[in-house]
Every structure is written in C-alpha cells, then in structure tokens.
C-alpha positions as CSV (number, residue, x, y, z in Angstrom):
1,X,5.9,-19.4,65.4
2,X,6.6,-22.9,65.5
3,X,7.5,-24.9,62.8
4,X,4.4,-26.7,62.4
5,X,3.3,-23.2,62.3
6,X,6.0,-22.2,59.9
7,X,5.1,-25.4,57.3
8,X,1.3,-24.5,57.4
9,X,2.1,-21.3,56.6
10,X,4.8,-21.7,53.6
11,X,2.4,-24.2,52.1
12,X,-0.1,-21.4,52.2
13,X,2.2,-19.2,50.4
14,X,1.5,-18.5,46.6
15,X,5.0,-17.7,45.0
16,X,8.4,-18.5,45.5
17,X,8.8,-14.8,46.6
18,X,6.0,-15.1,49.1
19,X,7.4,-18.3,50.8
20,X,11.1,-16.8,51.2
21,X,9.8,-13.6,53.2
22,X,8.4,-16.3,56.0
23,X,10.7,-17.3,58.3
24,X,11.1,-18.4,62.6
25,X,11.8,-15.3,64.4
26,X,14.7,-16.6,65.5
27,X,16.1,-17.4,62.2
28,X,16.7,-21.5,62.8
29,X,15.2,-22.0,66.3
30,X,12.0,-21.5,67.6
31,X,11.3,-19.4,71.1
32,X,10.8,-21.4,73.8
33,X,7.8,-21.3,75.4
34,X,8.2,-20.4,79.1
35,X,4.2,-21.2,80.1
36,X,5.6,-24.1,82.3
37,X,8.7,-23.1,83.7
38,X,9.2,-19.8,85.6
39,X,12.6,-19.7,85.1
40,X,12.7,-19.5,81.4
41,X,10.9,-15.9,81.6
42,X,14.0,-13.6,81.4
43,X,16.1,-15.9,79.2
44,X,13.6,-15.9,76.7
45,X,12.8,-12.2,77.1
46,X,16.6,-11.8,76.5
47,X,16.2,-14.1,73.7
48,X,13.2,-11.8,72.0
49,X,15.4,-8.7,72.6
50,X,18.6,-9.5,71.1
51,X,16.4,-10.8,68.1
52,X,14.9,-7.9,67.8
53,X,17.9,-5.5,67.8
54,X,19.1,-7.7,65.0
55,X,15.5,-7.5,63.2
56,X,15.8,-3.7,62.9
57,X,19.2,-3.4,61.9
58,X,18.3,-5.8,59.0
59,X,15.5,-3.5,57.7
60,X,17.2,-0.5,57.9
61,X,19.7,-1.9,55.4
C-alpha cells in the first residue's frame, strides 16, 4: 500500500479504533515497487521477508 492508498483508506475508516489498525506494511516506508528495475527484485523480496518475520512475532504477542 501506498500512501495515497493508506490516506483513502484511513479516511474511509469509521472510528478512531478502526483507523489505528491501518498502517504501511512496512511500518513508515512504503515497498518499492520493482516493475521497472530488475535489480530491485531480491532486495525487495528481502525487504517483504524481514517484515514479515517481524509481522508474526507481533501477533503472537
């Protein structure tokens, strides 16, 4: 999600509490998009999976 994305979407949300469980998957960056540059691929990849280890060790808190 971008953060146009991200603002379209918190506007849409009805409560306080709706609006603070949106948030870019990558906390306070966005994910590259690699569409246009081969090289970016793996780093971003790398990028996703480190986030996601972190994701899941957040919700099993």
């Amino acid at each position: 999600m971008d953060r146009t994305n991200l603002r379209d979407v918190l506007a849409m949300a009805s409560s306080p509490a709706a609006r603070a469980k949106v948030s870019l998957f990558l906390k306070d960056d966005v994910v590259p998009d690699p569409y246009f540059d081969n090289n970016l691929f793996d780093p971003v990849y790398q990028m996703i999976a480190a986030r996601c280890e972190e994701l899941l060790k957040e919700l099993v808190v």
